[in-house]
C-alpha positions in Angstrom: 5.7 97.2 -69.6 8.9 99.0 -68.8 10.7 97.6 -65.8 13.9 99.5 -64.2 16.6 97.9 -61.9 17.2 98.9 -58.8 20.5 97.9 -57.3 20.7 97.4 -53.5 21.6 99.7 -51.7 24.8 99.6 -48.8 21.8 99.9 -46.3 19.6 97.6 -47.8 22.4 95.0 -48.2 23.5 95.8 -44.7 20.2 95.2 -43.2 20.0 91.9 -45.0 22.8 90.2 -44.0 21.9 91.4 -40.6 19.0 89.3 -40.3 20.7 86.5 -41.9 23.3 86.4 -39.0 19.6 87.0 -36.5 17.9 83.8 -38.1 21.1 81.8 -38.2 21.7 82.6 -34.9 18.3 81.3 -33.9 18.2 78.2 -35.6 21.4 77.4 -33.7 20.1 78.2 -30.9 17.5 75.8 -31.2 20.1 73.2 -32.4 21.7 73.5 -28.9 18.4 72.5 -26.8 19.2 68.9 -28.2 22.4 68.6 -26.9 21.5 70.4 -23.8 18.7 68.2 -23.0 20.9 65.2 -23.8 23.4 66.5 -21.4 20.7 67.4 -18.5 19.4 63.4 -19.0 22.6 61.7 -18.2 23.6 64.6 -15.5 19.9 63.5 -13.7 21.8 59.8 -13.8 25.5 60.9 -12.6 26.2 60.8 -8.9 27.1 64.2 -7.7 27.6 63.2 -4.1 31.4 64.4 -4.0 29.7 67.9 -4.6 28.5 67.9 -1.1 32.4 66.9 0.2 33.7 69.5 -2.1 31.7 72.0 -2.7 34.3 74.8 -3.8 36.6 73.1 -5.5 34.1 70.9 -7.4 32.1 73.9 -8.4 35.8 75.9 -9.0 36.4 72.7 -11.6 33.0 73.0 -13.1 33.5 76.7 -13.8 36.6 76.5 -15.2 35.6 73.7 -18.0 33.3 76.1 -19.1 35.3 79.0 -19.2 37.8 76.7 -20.9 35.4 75.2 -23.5 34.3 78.9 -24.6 37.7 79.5 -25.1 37.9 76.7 -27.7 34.6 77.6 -29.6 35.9 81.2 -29.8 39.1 80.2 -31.4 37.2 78.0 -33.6 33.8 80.6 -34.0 34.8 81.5 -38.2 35.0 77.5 -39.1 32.8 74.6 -39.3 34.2 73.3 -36.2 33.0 76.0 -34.3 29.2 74.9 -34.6 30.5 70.9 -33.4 32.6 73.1 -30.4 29.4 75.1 -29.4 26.9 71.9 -29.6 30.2 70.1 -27.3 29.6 73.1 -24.8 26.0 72.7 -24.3 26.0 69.9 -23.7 29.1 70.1 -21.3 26.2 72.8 -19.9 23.2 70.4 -20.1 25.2 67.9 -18.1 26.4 70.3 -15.3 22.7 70.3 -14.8 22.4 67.6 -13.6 23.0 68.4 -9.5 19.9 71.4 -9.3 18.0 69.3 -11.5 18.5 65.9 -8.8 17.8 68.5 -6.1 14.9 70.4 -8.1 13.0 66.2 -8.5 13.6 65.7 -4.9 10.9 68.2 -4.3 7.1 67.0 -4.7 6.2 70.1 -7.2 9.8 69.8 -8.4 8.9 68.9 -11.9 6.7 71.7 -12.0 8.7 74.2 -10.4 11.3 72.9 -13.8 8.4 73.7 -16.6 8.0 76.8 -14.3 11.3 78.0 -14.8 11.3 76.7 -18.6 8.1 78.4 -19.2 9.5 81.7 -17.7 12.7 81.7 -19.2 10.7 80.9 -22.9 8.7 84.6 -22.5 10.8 86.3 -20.6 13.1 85.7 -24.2 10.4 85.8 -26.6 9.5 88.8 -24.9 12.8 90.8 -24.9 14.1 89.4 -28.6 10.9 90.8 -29.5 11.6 93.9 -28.5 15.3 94.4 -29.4 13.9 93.4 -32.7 11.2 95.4 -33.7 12.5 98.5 -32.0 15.0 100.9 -33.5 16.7 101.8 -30.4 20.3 100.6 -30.0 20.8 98.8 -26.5 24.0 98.5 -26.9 25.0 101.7 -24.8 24.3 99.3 -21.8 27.3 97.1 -22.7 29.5 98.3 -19.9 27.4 98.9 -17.3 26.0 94.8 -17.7 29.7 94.0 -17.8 30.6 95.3 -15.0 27.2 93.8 -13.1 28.1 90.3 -14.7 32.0 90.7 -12.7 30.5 91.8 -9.2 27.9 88.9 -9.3 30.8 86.5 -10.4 32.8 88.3 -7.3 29.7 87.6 -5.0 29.0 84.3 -6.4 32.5 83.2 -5.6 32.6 84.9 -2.3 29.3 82.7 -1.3 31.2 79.6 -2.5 33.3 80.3 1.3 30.5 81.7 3.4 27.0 80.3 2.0 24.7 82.7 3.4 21.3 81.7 2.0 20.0 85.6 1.5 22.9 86.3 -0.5 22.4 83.6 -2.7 18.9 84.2 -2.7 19.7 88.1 -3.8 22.6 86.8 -5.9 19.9 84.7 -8.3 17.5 87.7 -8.3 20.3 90.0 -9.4 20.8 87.3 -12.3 17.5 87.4 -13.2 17.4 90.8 -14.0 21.0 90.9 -15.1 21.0 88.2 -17.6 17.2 89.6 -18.8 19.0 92.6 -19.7 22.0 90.8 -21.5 19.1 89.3 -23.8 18.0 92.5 -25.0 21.9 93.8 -25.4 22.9 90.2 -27.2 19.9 90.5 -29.9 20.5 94.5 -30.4 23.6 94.1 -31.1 23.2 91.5 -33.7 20.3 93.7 -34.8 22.2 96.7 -35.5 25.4 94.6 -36.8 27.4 94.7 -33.5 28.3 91.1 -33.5 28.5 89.4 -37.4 29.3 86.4 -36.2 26.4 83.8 -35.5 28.5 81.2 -33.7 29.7 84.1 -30.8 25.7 85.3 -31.1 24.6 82.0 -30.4 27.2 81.2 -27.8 26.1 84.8 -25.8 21.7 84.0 -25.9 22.2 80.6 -24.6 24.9 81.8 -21.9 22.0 84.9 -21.3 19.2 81.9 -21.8 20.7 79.0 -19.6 22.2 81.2 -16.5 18.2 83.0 -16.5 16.7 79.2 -16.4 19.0 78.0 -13.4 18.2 80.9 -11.4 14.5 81.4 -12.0 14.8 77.3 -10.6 16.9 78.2 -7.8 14.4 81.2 -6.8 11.3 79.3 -7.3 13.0 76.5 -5.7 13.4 78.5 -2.8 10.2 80.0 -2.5 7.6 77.8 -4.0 9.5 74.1 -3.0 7.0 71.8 -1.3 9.8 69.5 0.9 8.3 66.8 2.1 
């Protein structure tokens, strides 16, 4: 039998290193629960009581260690170092857990209310990858408009730091709900459709879209479904 070579083609060879860059990106993703849940077991055993003195400034502090350490696995996203720097930032972020987690078990149905928010935050991905995945349409178009949502809710955020208004931070967590759902579905269609090549930055932007929807799913259910003693 006569058998004929086909040589790949730019599309075909596009499209495949695509979805190398989509299933390295998950399997680093799920590398980062470890740390994250190592971090979130020894921020359960810290004593965040100066948090309550110093509300602003300590949450100021934890910000900007965050901001800092994103900095650092962005200058170091194209080397091997850049996988140790993102698994050192999550579990920098699995530690600053540790204060709505102390307040979460201080509930009665507070270790519910967690697998709650870790059950939701599980579909409402699965759910959205899924689609950004399968579908052929190009999200990306809602890059500017989700950047500009992600500044005003830092704004407010920052604002309610000064006059903490419940209702506002109540709206301000729905807000992120939907705001960070949506960043899901931009993040994974733009590694889709080869916006973003580089699976340490596409890692680093679902588990920013991933942890920020699981702390405010907690905070709302928190606030809604906590059974205080």
């Amino acid at each position: 039998m006569d058998y004929q070579y086909t040589p790949a083609t730019p599309s075909g060879a596009l499209a495949l290193e695509q979805n190398r860059v989509l299933r390295n990106t998950y399997m680093l993703l799920a590398l980062t629960m470890i740390p994250t849940m190592i971090g979130a077991f020894v921020g359960m055993s810290m004593n965040f009581s100066f948090m309550a003195t110093s509300p602003i400034i300590s949450s100021l502090l934890m910000f900007g260690a965050m901001i800092g350490t994103m900095f650092v696995v962005s200058a170091l996203r194209n080397s091997v170092w850049g996988v140790v720097a993102l698994l050192g930032f999550t579990f920098l972020a699995g530690l600053f857990l540790g204060p709505i987690l102390q307040f979460a078990l201080q509930l009665r149905n507070g270790g519910q209310l967690i697998g709650m928010a870790a059950a939701g935050t599980g579909i409402i991905f699965g759910s959205l990858a899924t689609l950004a995945t399968v579908s052929k349409r190009d999200f990306s178009f809602m890059g500017k408009f989700l950047f500009i949502g992600l500044i005003l809710l830092i704004v407010a955020a920052l604002a309610n730091l000064f006059f903490q208004i419940p209702a506002l931070a109540l709206t301000i967590s729905a807000v992120a709900v939907l705001l960070f759902s949506a960043y899901i579905l931009f993040d994974v269609s733009r590694i889709v459709h080869g916006g973003e090549t580089n699976y340490v930055m596409a890692t680093m932007a679902l588990y920013l879209d991933i942890y920020n929807l699981f702390v405010n799913l907690l905070q709302l259910l928190m606030a809604f479904a906590g059974e205080r003693d």
